[in-house]
C-alpha positions as CSV (number, residue, x, y, z in Angstrom):
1,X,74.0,34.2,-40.9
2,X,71.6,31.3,-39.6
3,X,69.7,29.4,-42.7
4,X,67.4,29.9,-40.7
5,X,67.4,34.2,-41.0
6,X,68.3,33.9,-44.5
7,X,65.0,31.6,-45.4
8,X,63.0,34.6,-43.2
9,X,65.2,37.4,-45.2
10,X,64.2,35.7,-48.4
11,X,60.3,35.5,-48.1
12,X,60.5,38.7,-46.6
13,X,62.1,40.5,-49.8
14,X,59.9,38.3,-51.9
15,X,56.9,39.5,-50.5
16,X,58.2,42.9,-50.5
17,X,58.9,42.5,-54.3
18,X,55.8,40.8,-55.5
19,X,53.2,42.5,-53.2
20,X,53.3,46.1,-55.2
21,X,54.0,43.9,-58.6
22,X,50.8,42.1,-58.4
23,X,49.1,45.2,-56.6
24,X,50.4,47.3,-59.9
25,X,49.1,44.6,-62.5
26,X,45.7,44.2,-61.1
27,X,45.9,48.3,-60.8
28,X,46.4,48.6,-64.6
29,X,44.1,45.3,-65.7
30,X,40.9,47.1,-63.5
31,X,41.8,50.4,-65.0
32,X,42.1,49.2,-68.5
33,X,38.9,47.0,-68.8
34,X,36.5,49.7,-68.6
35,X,34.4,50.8,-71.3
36,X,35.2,54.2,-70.5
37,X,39.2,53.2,-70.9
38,X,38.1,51.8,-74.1
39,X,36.6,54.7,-75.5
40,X,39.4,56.7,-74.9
41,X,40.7,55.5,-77.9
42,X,39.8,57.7,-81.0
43,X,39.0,54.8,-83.3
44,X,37.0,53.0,-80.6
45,X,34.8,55.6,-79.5
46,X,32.3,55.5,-82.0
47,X,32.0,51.5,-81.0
48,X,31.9,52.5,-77.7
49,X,29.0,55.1,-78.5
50,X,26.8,52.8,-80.2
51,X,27.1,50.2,-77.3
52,X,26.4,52.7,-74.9
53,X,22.9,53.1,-76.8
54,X,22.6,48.8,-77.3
55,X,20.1,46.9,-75.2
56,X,23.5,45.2,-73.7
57,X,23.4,48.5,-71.7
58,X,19.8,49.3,-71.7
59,X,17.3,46.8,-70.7
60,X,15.1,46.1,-67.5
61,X,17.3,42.9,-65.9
62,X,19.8,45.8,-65.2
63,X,21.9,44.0,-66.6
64,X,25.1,45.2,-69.0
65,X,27.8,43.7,-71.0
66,X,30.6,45.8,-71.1
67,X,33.9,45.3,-73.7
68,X,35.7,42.8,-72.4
69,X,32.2,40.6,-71.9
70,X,31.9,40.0,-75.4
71,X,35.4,40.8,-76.8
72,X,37.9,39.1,-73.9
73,X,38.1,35.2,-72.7
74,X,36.7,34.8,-69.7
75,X,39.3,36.4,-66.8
76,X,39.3,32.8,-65.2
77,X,41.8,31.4,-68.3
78,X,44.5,33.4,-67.0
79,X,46.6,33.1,-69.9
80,X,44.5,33.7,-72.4
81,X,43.2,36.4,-71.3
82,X,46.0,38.2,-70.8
83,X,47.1,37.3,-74.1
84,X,44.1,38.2,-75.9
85,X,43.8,41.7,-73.9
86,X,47.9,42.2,-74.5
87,X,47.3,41.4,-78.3
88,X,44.0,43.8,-78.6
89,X,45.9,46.4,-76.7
90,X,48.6,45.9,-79.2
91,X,46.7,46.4,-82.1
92,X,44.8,49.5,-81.5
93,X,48.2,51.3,-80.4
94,X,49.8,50.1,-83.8
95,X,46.3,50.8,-85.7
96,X,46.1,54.7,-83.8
97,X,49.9,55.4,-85.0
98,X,50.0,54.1,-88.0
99,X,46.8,55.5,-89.6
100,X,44.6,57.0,-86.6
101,X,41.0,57.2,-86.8
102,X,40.6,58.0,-90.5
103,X,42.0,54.8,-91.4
104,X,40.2,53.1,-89.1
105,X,37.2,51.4,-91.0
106,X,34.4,50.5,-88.4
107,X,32.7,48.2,-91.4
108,X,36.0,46.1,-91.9
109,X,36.5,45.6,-88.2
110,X,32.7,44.7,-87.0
111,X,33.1,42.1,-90.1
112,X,36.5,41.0,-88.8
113,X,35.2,40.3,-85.3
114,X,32.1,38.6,-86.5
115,X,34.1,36.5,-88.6
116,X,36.4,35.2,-85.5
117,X,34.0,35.7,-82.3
118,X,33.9,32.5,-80.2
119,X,30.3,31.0,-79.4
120,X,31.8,31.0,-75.5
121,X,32.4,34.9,-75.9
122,X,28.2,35.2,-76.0
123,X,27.7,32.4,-73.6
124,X,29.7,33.7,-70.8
125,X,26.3,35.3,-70.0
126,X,23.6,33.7,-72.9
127,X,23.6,30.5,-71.2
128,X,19.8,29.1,-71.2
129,X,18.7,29.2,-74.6
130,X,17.6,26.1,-75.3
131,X,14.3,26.5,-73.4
132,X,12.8,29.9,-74.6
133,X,9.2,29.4,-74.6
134,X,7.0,30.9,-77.8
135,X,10.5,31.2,-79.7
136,X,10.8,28.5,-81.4
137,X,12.6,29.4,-84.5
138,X,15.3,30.6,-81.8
139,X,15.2,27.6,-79.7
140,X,16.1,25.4,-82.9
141,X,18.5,27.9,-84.1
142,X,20.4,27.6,-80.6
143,X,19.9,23.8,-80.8
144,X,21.9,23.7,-84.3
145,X,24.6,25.9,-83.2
146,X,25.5,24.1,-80.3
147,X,24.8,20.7,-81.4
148,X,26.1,21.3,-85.1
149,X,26.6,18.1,-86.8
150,X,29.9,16.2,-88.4
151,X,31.9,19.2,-90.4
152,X,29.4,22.1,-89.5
153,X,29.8,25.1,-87.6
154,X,27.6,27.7,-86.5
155,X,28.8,31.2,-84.7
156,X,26.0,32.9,-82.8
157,X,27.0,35.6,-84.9
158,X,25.9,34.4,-88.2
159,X,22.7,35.5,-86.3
160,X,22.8,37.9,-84.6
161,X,25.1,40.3,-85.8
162,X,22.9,43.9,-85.7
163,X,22.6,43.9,-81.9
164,X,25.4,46.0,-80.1
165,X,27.3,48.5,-82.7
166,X,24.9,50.1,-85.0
167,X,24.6,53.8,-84.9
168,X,21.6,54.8,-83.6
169,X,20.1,58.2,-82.9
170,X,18.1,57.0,-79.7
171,X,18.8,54.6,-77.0
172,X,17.2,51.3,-77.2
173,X,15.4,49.8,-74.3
174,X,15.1,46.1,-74.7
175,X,11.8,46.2,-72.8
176,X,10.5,49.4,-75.2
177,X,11.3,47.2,-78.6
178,X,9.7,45.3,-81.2
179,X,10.4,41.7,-80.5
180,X,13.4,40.5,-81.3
181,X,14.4,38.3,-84.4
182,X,17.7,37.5,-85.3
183,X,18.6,38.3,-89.3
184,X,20.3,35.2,-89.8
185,X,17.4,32.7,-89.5
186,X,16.8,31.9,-92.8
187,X,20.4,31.5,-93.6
188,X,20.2,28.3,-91.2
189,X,17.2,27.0,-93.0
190,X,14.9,28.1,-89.8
């Protein structure tokens, strides 16, 4: 056989190969990164349920943040993502069959994920606010979290940490609430 024909024969078959194995990955990772997918899971529907009534579903931009938004890397560090989504995955499987949903203590997780939630999880899509005028206190909150000085460290969550997951018997319109203000203020002298 020519090298020729055998180069051919070999992007042919590799193309044959990696076509449906890339069209099968994507398949799963868009199936999988819904919120509906997430709540499918016994533990995480109640999460699910209270985000579904959370102004990051309700408000007037039209705008919503689903799961992976807030709790996922940003899908353009490949690796990470995939690693953090694998690892997630990986967790709730073992966390379902080792104790199910009775086990599952909504308190201890929310604390968990408030304790190791990356500023650039909330600024995927929170990205002016520096410049919110007639909110100050916010405005010099933002300022000290992203410009925190020599051994500090700030999380947007030592804020605002009462905004997504909380049970509540009506849904919540941004646009139909009292004005905002984080509960964490005060703890960074604001």
């Amino acid at each position: 056989m020519e090298r020729k024909t055998k180069s051919i024969l070999l992007v042919f078959f590799g193309i044959l190969i990696a076509f449906p194995l890339f069209s099968m990955t994507y398949y799963t990772m868009v199936r999988t990164s819904t919120p509906e997918f997430c709540g499918s899971c016994h533990e995480i529907r109640p999460a699910v349920m209270a985000w579904k009534s959370s102004t990051h579903v309700n408000n007037a931009q039209g705008f919503v943040a689903d799961c992976m938004d807030c709790h996922l890397p940003a899908p353009h560090d490949t690796v990470d993502f995939f690693f953090t989504k694998t690892m997630h995955g990986a967790k709730d499987v073992l966390a379902h069959f080792t104790g199910g949903a009775e086990t599952y203590d909504r308190a201890v997780m929310r604390e968990r994920i408030w304790a190791t939630m990356k500023n650039d999880q909330c600024m995927k899509c929170h990205r002016n606010i520096l410049h919110m005028p007639g909110k100050r206190g916010a405005m010099l909150a933002h300022r000290k979290v992203l410009y925190a000085g020599n051994g500090e460290e700030y999380r947007c969550t030592d804020c605002h940490r009462d905004l997504v997951h909380n049970d509540r018997q009506f849904f919540e319109y941004k646009q139909f609430s009292a004005p905002y203000r984080a509960n964490g203020l005060p703890n960074l002298g604001i």
